[in-house]
N, C-alpha and C positions, 0 to 999 in steps of 0.2 A: 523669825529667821531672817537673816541680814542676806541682801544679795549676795550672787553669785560674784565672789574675787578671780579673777585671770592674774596669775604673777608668773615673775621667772625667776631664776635662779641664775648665778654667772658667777664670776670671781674668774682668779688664775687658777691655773692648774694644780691638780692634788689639793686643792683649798678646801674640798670637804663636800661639794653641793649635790651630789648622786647620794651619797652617804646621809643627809640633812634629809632630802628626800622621805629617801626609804625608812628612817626613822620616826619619822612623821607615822608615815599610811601602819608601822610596826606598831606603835605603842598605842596608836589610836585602836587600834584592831580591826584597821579597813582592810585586813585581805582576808579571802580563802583560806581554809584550811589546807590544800594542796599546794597554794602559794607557798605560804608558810613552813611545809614541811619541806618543799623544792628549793626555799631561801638556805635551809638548816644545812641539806644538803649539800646546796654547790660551794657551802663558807667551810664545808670540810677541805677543798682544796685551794682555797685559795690563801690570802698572805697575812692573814689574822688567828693562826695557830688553831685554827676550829672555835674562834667565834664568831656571829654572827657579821658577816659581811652586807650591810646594809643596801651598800651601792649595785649590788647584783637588782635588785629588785627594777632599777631604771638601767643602766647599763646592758641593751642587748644582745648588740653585734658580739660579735666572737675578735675582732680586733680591739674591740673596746675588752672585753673582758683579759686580752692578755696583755695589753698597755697597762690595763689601770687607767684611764683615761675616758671621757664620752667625748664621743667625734659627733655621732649626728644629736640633734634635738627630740628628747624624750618627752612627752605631755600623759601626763596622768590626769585621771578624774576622780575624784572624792567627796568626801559629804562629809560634815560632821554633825551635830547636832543644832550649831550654832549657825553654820552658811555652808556653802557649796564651792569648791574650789574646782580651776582649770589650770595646774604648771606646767610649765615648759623648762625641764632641765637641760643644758644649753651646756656647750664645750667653752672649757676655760685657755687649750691652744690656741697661738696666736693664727695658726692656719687653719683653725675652722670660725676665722672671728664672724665670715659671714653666716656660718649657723646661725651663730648666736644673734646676731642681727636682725635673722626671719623671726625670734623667737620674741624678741624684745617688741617686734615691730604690733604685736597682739596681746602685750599687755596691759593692767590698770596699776601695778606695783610691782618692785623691782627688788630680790634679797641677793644682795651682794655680798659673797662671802669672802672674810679675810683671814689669812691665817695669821694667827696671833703669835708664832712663833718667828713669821718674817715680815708682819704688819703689810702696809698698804705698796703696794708692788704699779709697775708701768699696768700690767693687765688689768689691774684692780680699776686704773683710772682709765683705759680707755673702755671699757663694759662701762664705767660709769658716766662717760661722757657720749656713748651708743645711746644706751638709755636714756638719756636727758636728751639725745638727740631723737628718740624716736618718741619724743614726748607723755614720757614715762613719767610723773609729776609727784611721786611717791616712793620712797625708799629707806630700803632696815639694811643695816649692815649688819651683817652676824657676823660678830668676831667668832671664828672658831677654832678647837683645838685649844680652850684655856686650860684641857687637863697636862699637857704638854710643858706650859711655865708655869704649873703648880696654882693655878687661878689668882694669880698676881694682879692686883687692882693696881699698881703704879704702872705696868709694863700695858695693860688696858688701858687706863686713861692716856698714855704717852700716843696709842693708837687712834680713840675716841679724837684727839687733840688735830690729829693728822687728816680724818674725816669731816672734821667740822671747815678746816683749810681748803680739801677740796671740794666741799658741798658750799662754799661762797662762791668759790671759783665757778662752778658749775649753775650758781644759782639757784642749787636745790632748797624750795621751803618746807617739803613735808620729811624729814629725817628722821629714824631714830636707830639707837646703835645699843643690840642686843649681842651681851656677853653669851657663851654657849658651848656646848662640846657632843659631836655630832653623833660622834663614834658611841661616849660613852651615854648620851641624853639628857646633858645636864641642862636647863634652862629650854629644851625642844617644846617638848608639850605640855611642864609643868614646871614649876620654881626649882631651882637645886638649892639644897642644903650648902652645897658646897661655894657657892656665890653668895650668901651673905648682904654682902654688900652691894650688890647689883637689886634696886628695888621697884624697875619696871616688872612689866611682867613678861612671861617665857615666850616664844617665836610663836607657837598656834596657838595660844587664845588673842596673842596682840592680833594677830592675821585675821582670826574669827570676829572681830570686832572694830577693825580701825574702817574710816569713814571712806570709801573713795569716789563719792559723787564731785564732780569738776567744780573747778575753784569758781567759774564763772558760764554759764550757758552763751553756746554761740547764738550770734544777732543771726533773727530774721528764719526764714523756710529756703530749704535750697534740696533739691533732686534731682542727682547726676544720674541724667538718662542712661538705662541699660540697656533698651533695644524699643522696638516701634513697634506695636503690636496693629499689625491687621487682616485679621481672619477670614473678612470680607469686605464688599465696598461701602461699605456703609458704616463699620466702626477701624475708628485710627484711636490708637491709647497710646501714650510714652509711660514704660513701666519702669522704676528702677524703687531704690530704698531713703526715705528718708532720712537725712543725716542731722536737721535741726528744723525746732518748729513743730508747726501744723499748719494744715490746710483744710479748707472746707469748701466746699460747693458755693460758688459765688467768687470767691475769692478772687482776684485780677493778680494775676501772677507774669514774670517778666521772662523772657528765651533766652538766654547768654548762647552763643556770643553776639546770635543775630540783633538782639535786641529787641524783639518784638513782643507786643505785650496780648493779653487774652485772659477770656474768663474761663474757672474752671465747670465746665458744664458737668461732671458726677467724676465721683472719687469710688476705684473700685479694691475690695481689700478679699482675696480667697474668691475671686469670682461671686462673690456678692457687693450691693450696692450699696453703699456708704454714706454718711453727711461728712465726716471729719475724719481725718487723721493725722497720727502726730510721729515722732521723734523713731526711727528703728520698726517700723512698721513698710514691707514692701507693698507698694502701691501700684495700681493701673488710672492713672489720670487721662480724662477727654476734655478736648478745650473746644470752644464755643465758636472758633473758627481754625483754619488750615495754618499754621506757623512753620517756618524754616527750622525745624528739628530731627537729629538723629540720633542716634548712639556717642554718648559722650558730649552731649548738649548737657547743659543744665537749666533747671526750672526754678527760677526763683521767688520770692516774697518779702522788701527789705529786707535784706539779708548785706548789702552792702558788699558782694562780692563783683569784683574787677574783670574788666576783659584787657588783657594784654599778651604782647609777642616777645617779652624779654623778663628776665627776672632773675633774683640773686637767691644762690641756694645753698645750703650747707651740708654734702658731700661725704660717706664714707665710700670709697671704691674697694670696688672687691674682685677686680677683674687681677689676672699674672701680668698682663700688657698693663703700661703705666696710661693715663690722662694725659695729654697734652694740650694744649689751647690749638682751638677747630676742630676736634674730634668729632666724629657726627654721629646720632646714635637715636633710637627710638626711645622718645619718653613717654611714660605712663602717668597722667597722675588724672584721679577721681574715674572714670568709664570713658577718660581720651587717651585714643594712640596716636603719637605725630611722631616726624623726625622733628631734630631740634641740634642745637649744635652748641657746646660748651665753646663760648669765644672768650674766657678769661680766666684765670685764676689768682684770685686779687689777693690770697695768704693760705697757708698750711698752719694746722695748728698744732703746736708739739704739748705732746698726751701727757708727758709729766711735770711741763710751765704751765702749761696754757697758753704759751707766748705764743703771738702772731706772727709767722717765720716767711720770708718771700719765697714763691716757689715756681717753677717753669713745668714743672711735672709732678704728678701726683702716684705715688704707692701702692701697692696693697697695703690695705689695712689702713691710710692713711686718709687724714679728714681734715676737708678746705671749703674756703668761700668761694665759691666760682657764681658766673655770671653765663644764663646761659639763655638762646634766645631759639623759640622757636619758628616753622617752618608758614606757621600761619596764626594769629590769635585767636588765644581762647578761654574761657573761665576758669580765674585762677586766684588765690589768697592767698596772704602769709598764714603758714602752719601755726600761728597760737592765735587766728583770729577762727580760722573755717578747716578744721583738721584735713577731713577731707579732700579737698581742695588746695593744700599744701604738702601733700605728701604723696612722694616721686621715686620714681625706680629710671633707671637708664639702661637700656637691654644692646648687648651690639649686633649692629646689621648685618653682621655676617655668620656668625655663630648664635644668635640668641639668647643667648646667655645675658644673666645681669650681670652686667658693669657695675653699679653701684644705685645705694637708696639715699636718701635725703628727704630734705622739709625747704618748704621754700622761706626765704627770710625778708625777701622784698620783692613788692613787684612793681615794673618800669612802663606808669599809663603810659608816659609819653614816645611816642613812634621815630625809631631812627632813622637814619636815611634820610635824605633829601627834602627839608621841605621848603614849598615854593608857596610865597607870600606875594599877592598883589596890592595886598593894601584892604580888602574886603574878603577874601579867603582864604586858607591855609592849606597846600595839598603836599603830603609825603609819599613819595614814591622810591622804588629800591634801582633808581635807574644805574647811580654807580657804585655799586654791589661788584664785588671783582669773586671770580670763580679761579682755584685754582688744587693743582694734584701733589698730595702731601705721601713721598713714597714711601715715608714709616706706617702712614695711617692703609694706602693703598686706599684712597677715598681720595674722592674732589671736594674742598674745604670751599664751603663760601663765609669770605670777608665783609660785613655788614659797615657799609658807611657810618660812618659818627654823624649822631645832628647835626645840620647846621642849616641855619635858614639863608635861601635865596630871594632875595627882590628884586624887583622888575630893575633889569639894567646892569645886573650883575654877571659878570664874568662865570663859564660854569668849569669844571674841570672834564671836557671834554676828551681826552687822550690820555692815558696813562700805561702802563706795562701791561695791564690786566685787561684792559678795553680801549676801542676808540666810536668814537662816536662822528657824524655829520656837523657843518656848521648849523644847517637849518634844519629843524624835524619837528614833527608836533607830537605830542603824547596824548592818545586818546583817553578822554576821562567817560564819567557816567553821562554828562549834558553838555560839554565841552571838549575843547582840545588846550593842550600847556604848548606857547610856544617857544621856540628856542630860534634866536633867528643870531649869522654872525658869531654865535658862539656864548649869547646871551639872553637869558631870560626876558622874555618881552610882556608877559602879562596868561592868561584866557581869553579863549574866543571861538570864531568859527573855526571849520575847518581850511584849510587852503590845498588842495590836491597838488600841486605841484611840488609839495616836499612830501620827506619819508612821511609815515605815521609810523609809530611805534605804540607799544602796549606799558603799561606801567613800570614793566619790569626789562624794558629797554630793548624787546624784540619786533622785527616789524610786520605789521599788516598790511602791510599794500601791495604782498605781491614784489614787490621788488626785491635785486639780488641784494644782499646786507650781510657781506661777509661779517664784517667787524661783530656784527648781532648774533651771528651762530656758530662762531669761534671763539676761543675763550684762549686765552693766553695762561699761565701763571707771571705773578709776582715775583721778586727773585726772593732768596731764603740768605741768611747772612753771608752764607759763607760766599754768595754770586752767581749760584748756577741757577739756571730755570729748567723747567721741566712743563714743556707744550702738551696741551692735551688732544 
């Protein structure tokens, strides 16, 4: 018996996929007799003249049954003889696109249905470009509805033609595109006579058999801590799930984002005591001494995963309020919560080009490259290297609600902000970071400096609209102090008491009054006004 498949169902609306469904679990003879007689039943009154209304079987609400339409996300479980299936039948409206999103976001293969009557639609390609965005790697188009144009193979191919356009576009490598008709079962669960000329074969045995182990295994062991287990004083475990790899007792494993490395002193699996574990297995690891770890840490073993505070990500929003650049908002991704703050939106992608469009604001429903940096660094990948670890959710701080999901597409080692070069070492600090009050967002935005290196001698940007700063102050480090003397980087050193000290982040420690340091101005906005906080 072949694994267990997870897939979803999507297309646009009325395209047939509640219908495709329940035709399935019908002719396989996975329901109940009470199902079945209840199916017969509720299709006496509905808009098929007293036949079999397939889509009732997924379709629960009572809104959905008198649209005609599925609003929320329906998941069935099934078995056939061949494998084990988990779908997710998902709403084809453009206003439940983020249903469909949750739905895409848990599966291994994608049927995307088209009706063959009005071929591949704006819906058709954004489900298809969700999908490819939530790293769906696998997809059947069911053309549906061939009973419609009479099973016409020139009006199919004109469509297959159209699919194959947008699966380059998309970069989709695993396709294929099955002819079919939902309503009546032609090509579902066995070949139709009436297709001929279509000589794959029908939607559930291709399902029952096609391959969906990953094109390439992720590098290395990595375990995004879920919580810190200790019971008593004497055992500390960080437990969470492994996402690639194995590990065994002995192993020297590395802390993200602290960095610090340790041996695995025992691997615990069900409250028993373990040598090894690997890939999808939840663990309780103990390490051989004490490490800077908590909830949202990760554990890794070559794995090649990155710690950084900025990164570029690709975006579907699914909030009524639009995106703006500086919006601040809780992100999610692997077992980490932070704030973080979208500072760019470097293009919008239009769903039936593909074309890279400039944009200042972002839509429902609509999907862009932004650039967003968080509030402190942390363990993070591109999403086709470490899944895991590149796939994001944006929740807003005031309602909780998700804003939007995404994959991360780059990440930025190198640190913004100021850094300060003496000739022998490099130090970046967020001293001219400008804070300021956005009254659409009704949030204080901060503004992250652009790199740029300072050396000894160099003039600094001491005053500006957002802040001002002393001619002399030092900045405390870990073993030294930065100084600033005249309005100019002078090098590391001791410390000198008779100027300010400040903290990294430009606020002072010494006890003295430092208005400029606990006041924050804004920046002016185009049109000139400011707005004091």
């Amino acid at each position: 018996m072949n694994g267990l498949l997870k897939f979803i169902t999507c297309g646009s609306v009325d395209d047939g996929k509640s219908t495709l469904i329940g035709h399935i679990l019908y002719d396989a003879k996975l329901l109940y007799a009470d199902q079945e007689q209840a199916l017969i039943l509720d299709s006496q009154v509905g808009s098929r003249g007293g036949k079999i209304d397939y889509s009732l079987l997924l379709d629960g609400l009572m809104a959905e049954r008198e649209q005609g339409i599925t609003i929320d996300v329906a998941y069935r479980y099934f078995t056939t003889s061949a494998r084990g299936f988990i779908v997710a039948d998902t709403p084809g409206h453009e206003e439940y696109t983020r249903n469909m999103a949750v739905g895409a976001s848990f599966a291994d293969l994608a049927v995307i249905l088209v009706d063959a009557s009005r071929g591949v639609l704006a819906q058709t390609r954004r489900h298809a470009r969700i999908c490819a965005l939530m790293g769906i790697r696998r997809f059947v188009f069911a053309v549906n509805k061939m009973d419609l144009i009479g099973f016409d193979k020139a009006a199919f191919d004109a469509i297959e033609l159209d699919i194959t356009r947008l699966s380059a576009e998309l970069g989709l490598r695993h396709v294929t595109v099955i002819p079919l008709s939902a309503t009546e079962g032609d090509n579902v669960t066995k070949q139709s006579d009436r297709i001929p000329w279509h000589k794959g074969p029908a939607l559930l045995p291709f399902l029952e058999t096609t391959d969906i182990s990953p094109d390439a295994p992720e590098q290395g062991f990595y375990m995004p801590v879920q919580r810190v287990c200790r019971p008593d004083s004497t055992f500390r475990g960080f437990q969470g799930q492994i996402e690639s790899g194995n590990i065994r007792v002995g192993d020297a494993i590395t802390a993200l984002p602290s960095g610090e490395g340790a041996i695995v002193k025992s691997v615990i699996i069900a409250g028993r005591e373990a040598e090894a574990a690997e890939k999808g297995q939840p663990v309780t690891l103990r390490l051989d001494r004490e490490v800077d770890v908590s909830r949202g840490c990760v554990l890794e073993k070559d794995s090649g995963i990155r710690v950084a505070k900025s990164f570029s990500a690709s975006l579907l929003w699914m909030d009524d309020a639009p995106l703006v650049t500086g919006g601040e908002y809780w992100l999610k991704i692997g077992s980490k919560l932070l704030p973080a703050t979208v500072t760019a939106i470097r293009h919008k992608v239009d769903v039936n080009t593909g074309e890279h469009v400039t944009a200042s604001a972002l839509l429902k429903n609509e999907i862009a490259l932004c650039d967003v940096t968080m509030a402190r660094a942390a363990a993070i990948d591109a999403f086709g290297a470490h899944k895991t670890l590149g796939e994001l959710i944006l929740i807003d701080r005031v309602s909780h609600a998700t804003s939007a999901c995404g994959v991360v597409e780059g990440v930025d080692t190198e640190k913004s902000g100021a850094v300060f070069d003496d000739g022998t070492r490099q130090v970046a600090l967020e001293l001219f970071d400008i804070f300021y009050y956005r009254p659409d967002l009704h949030t204080i935005v901060r503004k992250s400096h652009e790199r740029i290196v300072y050396r000894v001698g160099d003039d600094l940007p001491l005053v500006c609209a957002g802040y001002s700063y002393p001619e002399n102050f030092d900045v405390k480090l870990d073993d030294a102090v930065l100084k600033v003397r005249r309005g100019k980087f002078t090098g590391f050193g001791p410390r000198e008491e008779e100027v300010d000290l400040l903290n990294e982040r430009g606020f002072g420690l010494n006890g003295n009054t430092l208005e400029p340091y606990e006041k924050y101005r804004s920046i002016a906005f185009e049109d000139g006004d400011f707005y004091e906080i």
